[in-house]
C-alpha positions in Angstrom: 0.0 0.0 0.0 1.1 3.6 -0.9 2.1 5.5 2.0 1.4 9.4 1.5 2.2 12.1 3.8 0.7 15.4 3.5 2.5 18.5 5.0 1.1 22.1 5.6 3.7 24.7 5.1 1.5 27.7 5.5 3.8 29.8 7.5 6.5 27.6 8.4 10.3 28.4 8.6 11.9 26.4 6.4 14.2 24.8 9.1 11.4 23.0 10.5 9.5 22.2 6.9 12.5 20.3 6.4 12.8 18.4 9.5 9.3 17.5 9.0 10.2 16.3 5.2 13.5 14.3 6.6 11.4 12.2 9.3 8.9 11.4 6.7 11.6 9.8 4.5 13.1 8.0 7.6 9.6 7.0 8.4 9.5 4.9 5.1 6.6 7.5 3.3 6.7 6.5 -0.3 5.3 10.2 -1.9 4.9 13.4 0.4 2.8 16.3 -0.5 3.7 19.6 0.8 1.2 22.5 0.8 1.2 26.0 0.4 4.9 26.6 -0.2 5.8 30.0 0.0 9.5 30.5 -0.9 10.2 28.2 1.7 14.2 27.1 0.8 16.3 23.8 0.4 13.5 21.8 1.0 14.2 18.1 -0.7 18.2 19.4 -0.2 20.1 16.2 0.8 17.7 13.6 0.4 18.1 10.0 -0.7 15.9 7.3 -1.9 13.3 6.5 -4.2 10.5 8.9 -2.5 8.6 11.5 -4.7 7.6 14.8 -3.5 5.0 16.9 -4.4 6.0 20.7 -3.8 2.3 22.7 -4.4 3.5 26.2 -4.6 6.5 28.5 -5.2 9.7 27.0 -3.2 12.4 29.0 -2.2 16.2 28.9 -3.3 18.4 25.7 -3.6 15.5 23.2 -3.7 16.6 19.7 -4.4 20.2 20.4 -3.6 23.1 17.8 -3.3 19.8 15.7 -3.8 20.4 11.6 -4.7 17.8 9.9 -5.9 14.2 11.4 -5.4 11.9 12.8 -7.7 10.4 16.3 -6.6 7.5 17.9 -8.6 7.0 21.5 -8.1 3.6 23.0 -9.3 4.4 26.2 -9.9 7.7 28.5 -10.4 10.9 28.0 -8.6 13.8 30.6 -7.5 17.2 30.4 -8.0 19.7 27.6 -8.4 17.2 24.2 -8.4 18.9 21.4 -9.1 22.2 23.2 -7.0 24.9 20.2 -6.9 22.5 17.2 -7.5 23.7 14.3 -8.1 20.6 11.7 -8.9 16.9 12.0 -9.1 14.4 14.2 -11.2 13.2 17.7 -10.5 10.0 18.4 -12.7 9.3 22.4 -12.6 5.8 23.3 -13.8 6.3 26.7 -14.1 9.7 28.7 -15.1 12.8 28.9 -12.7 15.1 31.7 -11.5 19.1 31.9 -12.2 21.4 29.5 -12.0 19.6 26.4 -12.4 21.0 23.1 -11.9 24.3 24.9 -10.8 27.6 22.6 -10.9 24.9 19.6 -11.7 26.6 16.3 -11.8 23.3 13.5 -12.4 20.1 12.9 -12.8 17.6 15.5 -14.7 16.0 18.7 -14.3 12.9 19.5 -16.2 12.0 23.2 -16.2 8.6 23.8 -18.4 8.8 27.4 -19.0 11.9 29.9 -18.9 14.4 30.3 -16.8 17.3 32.7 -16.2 20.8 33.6 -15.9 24.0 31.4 -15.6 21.8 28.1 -16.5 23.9 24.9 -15.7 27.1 26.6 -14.8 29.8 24.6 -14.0 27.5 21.3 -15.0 29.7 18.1 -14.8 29.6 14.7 -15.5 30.8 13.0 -12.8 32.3 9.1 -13.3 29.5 7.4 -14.7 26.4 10.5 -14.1 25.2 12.4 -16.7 23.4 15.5 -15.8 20.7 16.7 -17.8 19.1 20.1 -18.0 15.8 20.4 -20.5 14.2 24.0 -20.7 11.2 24.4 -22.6 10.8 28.2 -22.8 14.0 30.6 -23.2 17.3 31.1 -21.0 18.9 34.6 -20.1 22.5 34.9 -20.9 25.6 32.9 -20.1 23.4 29.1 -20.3 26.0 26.7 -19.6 28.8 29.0 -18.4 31.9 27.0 -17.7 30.2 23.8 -18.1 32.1 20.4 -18.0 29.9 18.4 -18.8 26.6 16.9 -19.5 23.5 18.0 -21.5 21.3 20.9 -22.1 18.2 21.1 -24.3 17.1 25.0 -25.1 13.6 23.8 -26.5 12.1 27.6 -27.1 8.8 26.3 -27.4 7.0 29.3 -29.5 9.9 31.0 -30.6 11.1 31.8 -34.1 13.5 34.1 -33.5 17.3 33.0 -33.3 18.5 32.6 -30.4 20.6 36.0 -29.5 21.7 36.1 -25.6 25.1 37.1 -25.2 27.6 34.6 -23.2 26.3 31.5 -24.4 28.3 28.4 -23.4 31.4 30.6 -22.2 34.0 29.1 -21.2 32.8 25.5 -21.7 35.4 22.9 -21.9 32.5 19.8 -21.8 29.4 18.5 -22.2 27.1 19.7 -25.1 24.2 22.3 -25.4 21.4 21.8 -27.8 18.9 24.8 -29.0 16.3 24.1 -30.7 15.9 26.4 -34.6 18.9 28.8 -34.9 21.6 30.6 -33.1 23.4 33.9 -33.4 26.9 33.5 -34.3 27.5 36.8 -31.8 26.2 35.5 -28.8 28.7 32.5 -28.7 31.3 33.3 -26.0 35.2 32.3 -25.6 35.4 28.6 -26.1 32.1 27.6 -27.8 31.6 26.5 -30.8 29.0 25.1 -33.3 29.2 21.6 -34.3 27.1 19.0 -36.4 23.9 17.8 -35.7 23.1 14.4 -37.7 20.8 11.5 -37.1 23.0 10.7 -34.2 22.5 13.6 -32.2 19.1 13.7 -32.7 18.1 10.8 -31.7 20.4 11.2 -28.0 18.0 14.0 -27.5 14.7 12.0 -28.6 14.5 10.4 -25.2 14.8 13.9 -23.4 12.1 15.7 -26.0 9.8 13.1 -25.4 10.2 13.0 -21.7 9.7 16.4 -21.0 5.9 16.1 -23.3 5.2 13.6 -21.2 5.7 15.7 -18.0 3.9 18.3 -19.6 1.0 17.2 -21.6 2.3 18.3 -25.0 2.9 17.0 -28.6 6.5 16.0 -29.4 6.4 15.7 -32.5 7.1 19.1 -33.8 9.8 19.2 -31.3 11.2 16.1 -33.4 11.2 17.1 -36.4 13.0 20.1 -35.7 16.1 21.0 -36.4 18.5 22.0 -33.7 22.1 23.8 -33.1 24.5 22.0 -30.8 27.3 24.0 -29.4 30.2 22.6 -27.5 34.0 23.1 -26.1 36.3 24.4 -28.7 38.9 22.9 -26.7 39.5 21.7 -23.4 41.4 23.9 -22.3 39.4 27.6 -23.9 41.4 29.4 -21.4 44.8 28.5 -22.1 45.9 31.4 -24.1 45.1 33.7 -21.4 47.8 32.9 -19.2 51.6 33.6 -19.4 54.3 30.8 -19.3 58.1 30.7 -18.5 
């Protein structure tokens, strides 16, 4: 039998939300649901297993941090940094996100619906054998995938015709890949990014994540499949190397 525990968070610090989430999980709760979140922060942060939680509102920074394992649903937007060092587990954001999201990521998958904003899975990393992915179905804000090392992002600009233009992109990457959907402005490629070739191969690595995010979503993947997409990447490993001086 499914074991559900339902928490009120109407006008509780986050210190004891939390407490209340972490004796759930010990207790051996298989989903709990939290209500009225109200930028409560780092709830889920930590946590291990297979338990889902149900955030119903609009949860503070940090949520899901250093997280291995869990899935977290959030209905409605998030603040900054989701995703913040996580290492396993899903985080499914009905709603857009703030800046920095899925910050030095190193597994599992975040799934952000609408937009979110600056510095968008900086310093990502895959880490042994994790893959971190990051799937955004409305825009990014500048510098997505700053110093990224590795992993996956998926820019799906659901609605939008326009190239994508904000400045920064993918600076200073020296791994992982970034994937945006329709076309990209030469100009907004920063130091160490480049454009590479996107074949059969590639789109069918990103298949799975297209059609997982429609599924989270409720919405048709096939135009998302059938279009074409720019992938951008290190230039080298090293895209810093000519900035420094040697004897």
């Amino acid at each position: 039998m499914k074991m559900v525990k339902k928490i009120d968070a109407a006008g509780l610090h986050y210190t004891p939300l939390n407490r209340q989430v972490r004796e759930a999980v010990a207790a051996g709760e298989d989903e709990i649901v939290i209500e009225h979140v109200l930028g409560q922060r780092f709830i889920a942060d930590g946590l291990v297993g297979e338990v889902t939680l149900v955030v119903n509102g609009v949860p503070g920074g940090d949520i899901g941090m250093f997280m291995r394992g869990p899935t977290v649903v959030v209905h409605g937007n998030a603040d900054h940094a989701p995703g913040n060092t996580m290492e396993a587990g899903r985080l499914v954001i009905h709603g857009s996100a703030g800046d920095a999201v899925a910050h030095s990521m190193r597994g599992g998958m975040v799934f952000v619906r609408d937009d979110i904003g600056y510095r968008g899975g900086i310093h990502m990393k895959a880490y042994n054998a994790r893959h971190p992915y990051l799937v955004v179905g409305g825009e990014a804000r500048a510098f997505l995938g700053e110093y990224m090392a590795g992993g996956t992002i998926l820019l799906l600009r659901r609605g939008s015709k326009e190239p994508f233009a904000e400045r920064g992109l993918a600076s200073g990457i020296h791994g992982g890949e970034i994937f945006v959907r329709g076309e990209v402005d030469d100009g907004c490629l920063a130091v160490g990014a480049v454009k590479k070739s996107f074949g059969d191969e590639e789109r069918a690595g990103i298949r799975p994540l297209i059609e997982e995010y429609c599924r989270h979503f409720g919405c048709d993947a096939a135009p998302l499949l059938a279009d074409d997409y720019t992938r951008i990447g290190p230039a080298s490993a090293r895209p810093f190397a000519g900035k420094y001086t040697w004897e």
